[in-house]
mmCIF file of the N, C-alpha and C atoms, coordinates in Angstrom:
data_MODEL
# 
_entry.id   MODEL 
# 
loop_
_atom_site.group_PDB 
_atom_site.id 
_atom_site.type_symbol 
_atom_site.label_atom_id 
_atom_site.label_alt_id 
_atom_site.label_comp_id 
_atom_site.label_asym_id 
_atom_site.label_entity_id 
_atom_site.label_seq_id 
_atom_site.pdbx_PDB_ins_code 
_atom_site.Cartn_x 
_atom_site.Cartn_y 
_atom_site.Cartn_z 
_atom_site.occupancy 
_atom_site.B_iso_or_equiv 
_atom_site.pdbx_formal_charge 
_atom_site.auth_seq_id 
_atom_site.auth_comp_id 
_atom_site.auth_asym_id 
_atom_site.auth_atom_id 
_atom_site.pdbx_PDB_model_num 
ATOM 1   N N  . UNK A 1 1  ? -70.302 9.587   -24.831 1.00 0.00 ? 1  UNK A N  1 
ATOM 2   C CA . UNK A 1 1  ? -69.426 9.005   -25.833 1.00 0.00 ? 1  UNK A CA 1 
ATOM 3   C C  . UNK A 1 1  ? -69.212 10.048  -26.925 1.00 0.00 ? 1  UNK A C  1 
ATOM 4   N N  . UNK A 1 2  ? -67.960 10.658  -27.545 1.00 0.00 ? 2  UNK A N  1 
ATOM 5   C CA . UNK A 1 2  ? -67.781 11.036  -28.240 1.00 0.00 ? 2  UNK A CA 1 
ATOM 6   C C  . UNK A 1 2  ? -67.935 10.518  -29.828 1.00 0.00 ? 2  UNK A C  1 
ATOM 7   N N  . UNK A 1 3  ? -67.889 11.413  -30.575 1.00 0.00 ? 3  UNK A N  1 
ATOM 8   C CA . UNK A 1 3  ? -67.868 10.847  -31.958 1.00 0.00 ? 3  UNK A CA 1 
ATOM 9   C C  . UNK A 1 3  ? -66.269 9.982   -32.191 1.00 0.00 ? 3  UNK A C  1 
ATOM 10  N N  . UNK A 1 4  ? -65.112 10.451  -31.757 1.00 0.00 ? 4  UNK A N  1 
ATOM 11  C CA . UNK A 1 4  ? -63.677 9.898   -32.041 1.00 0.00 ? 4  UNK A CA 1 
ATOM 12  C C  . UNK A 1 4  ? -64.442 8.003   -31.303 1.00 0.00 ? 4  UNK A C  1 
ATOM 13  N N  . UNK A 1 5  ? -64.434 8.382   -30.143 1.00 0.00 ? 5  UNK A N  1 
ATOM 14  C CA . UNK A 1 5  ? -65.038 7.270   -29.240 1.00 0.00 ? 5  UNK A CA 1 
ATOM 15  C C  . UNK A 1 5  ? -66.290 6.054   -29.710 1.00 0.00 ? 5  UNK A C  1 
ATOM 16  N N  . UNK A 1 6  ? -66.563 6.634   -30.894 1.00 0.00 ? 6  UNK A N  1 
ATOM 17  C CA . UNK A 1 6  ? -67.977 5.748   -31.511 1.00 0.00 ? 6  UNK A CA 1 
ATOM 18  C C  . UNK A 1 6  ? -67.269 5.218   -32.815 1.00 0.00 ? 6  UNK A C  1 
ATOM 19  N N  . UNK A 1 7  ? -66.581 6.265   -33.510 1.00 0.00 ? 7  UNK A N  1 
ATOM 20  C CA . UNK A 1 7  ? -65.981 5.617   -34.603 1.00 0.00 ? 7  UNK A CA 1 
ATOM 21  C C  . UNK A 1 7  ? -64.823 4.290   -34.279 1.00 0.00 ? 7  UNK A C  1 
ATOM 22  N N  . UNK A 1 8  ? -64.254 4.416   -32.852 1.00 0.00 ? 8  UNK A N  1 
ATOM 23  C CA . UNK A 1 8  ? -63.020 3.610   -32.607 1.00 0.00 ? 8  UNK A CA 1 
ATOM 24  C C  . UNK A 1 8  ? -64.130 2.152   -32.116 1.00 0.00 ? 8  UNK A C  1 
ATOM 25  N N  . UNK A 1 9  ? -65.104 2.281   -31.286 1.00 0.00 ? 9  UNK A N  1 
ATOM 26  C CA . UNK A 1 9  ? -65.770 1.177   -30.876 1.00 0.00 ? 9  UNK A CA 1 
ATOM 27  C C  . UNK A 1 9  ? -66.670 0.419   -32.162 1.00 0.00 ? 9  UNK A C  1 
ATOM 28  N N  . UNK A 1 10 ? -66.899 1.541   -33.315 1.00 0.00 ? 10 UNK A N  1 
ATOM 29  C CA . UNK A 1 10 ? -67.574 0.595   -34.654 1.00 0.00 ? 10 UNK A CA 1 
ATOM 30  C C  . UNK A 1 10 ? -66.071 -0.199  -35.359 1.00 0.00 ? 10 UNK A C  1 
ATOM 31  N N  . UNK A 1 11 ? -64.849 0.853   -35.278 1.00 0.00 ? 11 UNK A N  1 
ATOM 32  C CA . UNK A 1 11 ? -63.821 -0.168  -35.966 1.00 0.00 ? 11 UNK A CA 1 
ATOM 33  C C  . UNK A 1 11 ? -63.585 -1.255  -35.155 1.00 0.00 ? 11 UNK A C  1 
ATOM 34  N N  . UNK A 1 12 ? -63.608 -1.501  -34.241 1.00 0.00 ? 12 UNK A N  1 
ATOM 35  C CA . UNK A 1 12 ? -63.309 -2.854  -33.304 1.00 0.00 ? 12 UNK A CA 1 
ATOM 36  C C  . UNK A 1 12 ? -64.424 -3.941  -33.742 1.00 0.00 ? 12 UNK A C  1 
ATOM 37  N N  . UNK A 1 13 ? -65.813 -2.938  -33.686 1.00 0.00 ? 13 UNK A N  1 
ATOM 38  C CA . UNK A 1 13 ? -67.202 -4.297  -33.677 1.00 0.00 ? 13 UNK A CA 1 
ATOM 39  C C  . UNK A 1 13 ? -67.148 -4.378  -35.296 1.00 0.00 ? 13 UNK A C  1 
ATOM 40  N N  . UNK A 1 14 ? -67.004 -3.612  -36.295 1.00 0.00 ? 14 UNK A N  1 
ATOM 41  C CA . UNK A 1 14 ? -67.306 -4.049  -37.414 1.00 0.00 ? 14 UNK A CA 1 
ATOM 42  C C  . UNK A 1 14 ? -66.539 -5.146  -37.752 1.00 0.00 ? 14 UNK A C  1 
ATOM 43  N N  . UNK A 1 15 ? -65.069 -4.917  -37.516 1.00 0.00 ? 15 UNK A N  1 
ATOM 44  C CA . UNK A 1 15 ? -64.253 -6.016  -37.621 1.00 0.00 ? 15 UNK A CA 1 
ATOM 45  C C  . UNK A 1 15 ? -64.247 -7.222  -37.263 1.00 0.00 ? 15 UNK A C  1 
ATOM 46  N N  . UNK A 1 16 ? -64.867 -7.377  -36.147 1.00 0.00 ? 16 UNK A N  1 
ATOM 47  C CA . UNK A 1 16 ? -64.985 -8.732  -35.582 1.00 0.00 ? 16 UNK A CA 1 
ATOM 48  C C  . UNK A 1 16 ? -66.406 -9.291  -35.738 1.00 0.00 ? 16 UNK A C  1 
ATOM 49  N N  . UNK A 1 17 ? -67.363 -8.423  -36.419 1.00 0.00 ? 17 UNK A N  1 
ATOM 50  C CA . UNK A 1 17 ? -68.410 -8.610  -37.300 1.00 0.00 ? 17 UNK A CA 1 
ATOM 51  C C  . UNK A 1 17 ? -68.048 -9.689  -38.279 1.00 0.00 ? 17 UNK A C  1 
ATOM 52  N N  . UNK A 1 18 ? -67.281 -8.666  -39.646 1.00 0.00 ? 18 UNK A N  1 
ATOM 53  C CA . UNK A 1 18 ? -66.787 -8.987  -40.514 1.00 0.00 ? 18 UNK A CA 1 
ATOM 54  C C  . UNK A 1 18 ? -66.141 -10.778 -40.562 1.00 0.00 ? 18 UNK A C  1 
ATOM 55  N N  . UNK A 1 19 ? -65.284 -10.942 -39.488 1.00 0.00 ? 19 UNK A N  1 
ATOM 56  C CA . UNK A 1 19 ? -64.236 -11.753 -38.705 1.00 0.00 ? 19 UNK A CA 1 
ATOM 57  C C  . UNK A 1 19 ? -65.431 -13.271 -38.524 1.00 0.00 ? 19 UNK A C  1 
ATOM 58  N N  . UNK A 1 20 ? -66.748 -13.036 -38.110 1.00 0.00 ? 20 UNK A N  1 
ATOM 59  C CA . UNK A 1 20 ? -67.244 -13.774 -37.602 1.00 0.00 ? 20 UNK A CA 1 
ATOM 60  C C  . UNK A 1 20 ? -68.241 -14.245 -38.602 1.00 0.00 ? 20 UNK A C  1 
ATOM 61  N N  . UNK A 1 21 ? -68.586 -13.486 -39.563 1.00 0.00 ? 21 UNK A N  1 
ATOM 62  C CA . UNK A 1 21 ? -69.401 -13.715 -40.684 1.00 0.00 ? 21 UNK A CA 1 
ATOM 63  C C  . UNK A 1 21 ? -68.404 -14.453 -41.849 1.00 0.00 ? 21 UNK A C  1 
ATOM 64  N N  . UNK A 1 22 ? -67.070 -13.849 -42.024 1.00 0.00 ? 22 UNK A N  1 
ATOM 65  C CA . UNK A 1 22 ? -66.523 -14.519 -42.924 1.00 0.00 ? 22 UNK A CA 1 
ATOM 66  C C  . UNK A 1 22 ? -66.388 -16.222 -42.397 1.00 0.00 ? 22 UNK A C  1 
ATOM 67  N N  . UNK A 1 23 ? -66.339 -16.394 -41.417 1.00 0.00 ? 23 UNK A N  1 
ATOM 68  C CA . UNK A 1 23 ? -66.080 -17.823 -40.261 1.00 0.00 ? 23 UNK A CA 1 
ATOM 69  C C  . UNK A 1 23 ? -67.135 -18.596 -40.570 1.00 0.00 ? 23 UNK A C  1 
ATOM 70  N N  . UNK A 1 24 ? -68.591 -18.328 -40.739 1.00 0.00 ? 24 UNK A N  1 
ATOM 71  C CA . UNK A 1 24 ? -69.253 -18.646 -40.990 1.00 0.00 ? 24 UNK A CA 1 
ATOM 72  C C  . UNK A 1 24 ? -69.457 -19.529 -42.411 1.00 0.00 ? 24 UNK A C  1 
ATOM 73  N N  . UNK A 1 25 ? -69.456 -18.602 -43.358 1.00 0.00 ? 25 UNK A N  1 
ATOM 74  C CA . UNK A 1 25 ? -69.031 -18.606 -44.507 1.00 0.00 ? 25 UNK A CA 1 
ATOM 75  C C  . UNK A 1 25 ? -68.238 -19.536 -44.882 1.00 0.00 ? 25 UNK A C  1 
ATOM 76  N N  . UNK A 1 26 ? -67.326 -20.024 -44.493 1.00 0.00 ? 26 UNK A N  1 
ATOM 77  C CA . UNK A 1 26 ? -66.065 -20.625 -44.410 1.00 0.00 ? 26 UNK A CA 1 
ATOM 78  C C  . UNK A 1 26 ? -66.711 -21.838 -44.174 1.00 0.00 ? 26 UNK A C  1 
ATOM 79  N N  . UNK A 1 27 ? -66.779 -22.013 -43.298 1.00 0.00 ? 27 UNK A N  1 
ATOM 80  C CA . UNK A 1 27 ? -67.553 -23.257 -42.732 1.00 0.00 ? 27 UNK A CA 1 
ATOM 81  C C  . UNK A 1 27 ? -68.742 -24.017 -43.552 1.00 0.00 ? 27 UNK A C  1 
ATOM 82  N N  . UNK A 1 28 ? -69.480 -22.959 -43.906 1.00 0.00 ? 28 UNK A N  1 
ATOM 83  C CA . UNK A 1 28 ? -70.504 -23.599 -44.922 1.00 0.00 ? 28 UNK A CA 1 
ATOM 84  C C  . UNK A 1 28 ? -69.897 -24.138 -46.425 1.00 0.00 ? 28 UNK A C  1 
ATOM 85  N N  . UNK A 1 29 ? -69.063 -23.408 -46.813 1.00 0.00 ? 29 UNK A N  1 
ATOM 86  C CA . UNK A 1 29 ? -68.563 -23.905 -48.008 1.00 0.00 ? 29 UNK A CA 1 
ATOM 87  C C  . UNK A 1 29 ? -67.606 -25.248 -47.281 1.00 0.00 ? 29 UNK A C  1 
ATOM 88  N N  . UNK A 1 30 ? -66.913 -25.458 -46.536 1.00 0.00 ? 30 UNK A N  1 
ATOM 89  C CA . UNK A 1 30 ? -66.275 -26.512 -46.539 1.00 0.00 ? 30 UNK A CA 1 
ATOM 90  C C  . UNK A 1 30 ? -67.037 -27.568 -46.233 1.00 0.00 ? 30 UNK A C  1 
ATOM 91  N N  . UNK A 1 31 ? -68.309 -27.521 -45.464 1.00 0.00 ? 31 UNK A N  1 
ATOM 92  C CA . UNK A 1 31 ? -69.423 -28.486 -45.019 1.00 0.00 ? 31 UNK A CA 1 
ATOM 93  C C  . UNK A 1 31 ? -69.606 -29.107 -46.709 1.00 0.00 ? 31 UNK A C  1 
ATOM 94  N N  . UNK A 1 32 ? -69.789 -28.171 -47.289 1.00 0.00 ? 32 UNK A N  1 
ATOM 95  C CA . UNK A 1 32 ? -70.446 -28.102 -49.192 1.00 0.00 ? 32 UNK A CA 1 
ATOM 96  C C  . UNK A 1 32 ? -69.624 -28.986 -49.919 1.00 0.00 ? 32 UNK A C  1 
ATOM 97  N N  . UNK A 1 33 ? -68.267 -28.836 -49.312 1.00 0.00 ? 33 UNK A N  1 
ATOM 98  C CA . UNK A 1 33 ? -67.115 -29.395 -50.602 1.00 0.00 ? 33 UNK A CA 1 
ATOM 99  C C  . UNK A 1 33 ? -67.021 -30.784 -49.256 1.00 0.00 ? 33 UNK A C  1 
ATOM 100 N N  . UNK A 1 34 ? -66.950 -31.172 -48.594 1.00 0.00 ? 34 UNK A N  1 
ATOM 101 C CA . UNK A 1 34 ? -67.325 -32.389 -47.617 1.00 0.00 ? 34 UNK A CA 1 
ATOM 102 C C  . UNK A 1 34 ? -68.550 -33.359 -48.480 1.00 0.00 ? 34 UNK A C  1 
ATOM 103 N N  . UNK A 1 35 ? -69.833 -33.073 -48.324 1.00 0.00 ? 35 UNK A N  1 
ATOM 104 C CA . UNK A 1 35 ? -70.414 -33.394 -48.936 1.00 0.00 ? 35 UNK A CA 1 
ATOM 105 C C  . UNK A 1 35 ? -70.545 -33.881 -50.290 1.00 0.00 ? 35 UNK A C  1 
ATOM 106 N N  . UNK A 1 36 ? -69.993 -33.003 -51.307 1.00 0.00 ? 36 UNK A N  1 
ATOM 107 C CA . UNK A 1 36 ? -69.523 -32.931 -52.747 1.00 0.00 ? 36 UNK A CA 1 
ATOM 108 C C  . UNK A 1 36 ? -68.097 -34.277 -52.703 1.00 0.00 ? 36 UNK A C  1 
ATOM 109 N N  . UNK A 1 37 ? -67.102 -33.802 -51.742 1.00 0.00 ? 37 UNK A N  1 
ATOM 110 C CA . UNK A 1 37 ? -65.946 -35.718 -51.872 1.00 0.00 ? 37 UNK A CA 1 
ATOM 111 C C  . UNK A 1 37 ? -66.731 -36.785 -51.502 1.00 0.00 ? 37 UNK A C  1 
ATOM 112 N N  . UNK A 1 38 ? -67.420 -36.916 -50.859 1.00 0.00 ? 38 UNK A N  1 
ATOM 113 C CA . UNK A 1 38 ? -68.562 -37.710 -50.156 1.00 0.00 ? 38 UNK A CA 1 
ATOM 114 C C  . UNK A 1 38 ? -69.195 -38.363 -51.496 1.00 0.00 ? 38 UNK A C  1 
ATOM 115 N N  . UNK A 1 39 ? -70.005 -37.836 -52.264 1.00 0.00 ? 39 UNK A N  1 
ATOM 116 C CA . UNK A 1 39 ? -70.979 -38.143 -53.346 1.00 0.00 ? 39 UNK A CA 1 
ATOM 117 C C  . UNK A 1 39 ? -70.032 -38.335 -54.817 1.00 0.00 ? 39 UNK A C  1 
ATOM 118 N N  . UNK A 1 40 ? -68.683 -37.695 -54.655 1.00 0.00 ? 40 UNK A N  1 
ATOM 119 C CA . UNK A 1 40 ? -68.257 -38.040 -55.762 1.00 0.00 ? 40 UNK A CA 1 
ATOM 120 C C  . UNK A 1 40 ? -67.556 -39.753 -55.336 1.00 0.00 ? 40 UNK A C  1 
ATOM 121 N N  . UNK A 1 41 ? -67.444 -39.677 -53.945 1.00 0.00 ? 41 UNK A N  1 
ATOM 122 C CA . UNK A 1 41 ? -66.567 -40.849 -53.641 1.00 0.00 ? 41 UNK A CA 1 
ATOM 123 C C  . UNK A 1 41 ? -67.751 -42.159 -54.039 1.00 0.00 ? 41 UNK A C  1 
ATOM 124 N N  . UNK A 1 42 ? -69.213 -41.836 -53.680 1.00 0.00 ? 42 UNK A N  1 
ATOM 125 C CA . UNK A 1 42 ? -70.082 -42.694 -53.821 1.00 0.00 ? 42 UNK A CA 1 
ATOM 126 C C  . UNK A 1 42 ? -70.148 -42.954 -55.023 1.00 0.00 ? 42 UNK A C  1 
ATOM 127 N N  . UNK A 1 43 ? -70.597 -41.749 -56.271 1.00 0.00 ? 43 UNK A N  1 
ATOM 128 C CA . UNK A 1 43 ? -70.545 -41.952 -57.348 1.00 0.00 ? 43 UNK A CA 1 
ATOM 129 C C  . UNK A 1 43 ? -68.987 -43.752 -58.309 1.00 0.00 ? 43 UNK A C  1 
ATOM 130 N N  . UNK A 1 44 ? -68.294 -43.186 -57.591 1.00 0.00 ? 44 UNK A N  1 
ATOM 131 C CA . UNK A 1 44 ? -66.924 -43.479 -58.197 1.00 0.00 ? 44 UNK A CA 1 
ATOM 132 C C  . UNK A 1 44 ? -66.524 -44.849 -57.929 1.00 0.00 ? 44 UNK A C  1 
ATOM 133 N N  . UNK A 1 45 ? -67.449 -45.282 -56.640 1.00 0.00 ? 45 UNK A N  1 
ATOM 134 C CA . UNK A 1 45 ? -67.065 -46.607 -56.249 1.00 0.00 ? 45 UNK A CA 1 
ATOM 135 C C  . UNK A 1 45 ? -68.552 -47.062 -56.917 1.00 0.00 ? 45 UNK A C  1 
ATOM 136 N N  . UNK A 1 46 ? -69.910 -46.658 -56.882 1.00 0.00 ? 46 UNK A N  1 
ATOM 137 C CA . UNK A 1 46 ? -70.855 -47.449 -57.829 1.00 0.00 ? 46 UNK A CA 1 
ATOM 138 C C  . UNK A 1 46 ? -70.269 -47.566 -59.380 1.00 0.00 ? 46 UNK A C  1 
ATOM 139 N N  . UNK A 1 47 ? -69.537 -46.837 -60.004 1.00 0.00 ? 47 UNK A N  1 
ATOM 140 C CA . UNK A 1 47 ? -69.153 -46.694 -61.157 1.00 0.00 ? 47 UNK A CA 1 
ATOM 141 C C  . UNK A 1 47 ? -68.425 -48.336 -61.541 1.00 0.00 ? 47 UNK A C  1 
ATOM 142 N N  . UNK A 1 48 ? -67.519 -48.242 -60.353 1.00 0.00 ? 48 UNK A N  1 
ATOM 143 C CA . UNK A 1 48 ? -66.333 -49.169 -60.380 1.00 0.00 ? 48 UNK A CA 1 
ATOM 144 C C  . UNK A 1 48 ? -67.472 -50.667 -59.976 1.00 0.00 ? 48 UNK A C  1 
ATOM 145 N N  . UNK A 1 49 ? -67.979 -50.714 -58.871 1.00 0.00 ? 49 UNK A N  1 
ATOM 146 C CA . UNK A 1 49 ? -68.899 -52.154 -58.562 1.00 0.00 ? 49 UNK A CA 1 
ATOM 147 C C  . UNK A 1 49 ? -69.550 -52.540 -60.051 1.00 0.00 ? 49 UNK A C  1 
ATOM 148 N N  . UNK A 1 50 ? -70.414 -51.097 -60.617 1.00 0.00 ? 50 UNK A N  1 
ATOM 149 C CA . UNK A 1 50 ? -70.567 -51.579 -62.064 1.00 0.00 ? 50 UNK A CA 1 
ATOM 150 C C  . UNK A 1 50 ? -70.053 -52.352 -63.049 1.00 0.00 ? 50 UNK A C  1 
ATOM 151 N N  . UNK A 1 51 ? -68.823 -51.991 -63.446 1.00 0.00 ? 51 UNK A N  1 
ATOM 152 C CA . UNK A 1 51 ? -68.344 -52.342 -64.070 1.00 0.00 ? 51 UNK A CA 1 
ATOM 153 C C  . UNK A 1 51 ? -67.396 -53.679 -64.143 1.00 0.00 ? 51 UNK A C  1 
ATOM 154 N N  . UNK A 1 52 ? -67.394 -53.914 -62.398 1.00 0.00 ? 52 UNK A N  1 
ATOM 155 C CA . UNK A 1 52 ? -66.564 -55.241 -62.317 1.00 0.00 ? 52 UNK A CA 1 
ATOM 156 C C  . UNK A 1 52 ? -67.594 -56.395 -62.280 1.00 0.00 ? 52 UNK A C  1 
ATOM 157 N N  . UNK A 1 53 ? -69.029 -56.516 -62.644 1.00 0.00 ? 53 UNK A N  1 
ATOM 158 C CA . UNK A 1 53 ? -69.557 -57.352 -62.046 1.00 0.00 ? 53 UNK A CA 1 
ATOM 159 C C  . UNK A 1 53 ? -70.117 -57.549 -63.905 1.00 0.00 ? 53 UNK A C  1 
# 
């Protein structure tokens, strides 16, 4: 393997490194903000049962 040949096979893998970690990432924060409408939705309807009773 050449050096031209090592640099072209790290730009392919870093990228789809990069590609697969940001995916990740992604995913965890939207799991986060899922959770977060979830608890505000809970919050918002105990708020409301509160107050009508």
């Amino acid at each position: 393997m050449t050096l031209g040949d090592w640099f072209e096979y790290m730009k392919v893998y870093l990228r789809k490194q990069i590609v697969d970690e940001t995916e990740k990432l992604i995913e965890d924060m939207r799991s986060k903000s899922l959770r977060v409408r979830h608890h505000i939705a809970e919050q918002k309807q105990a708020k409301e049962e509160g107050s009508v009773n």
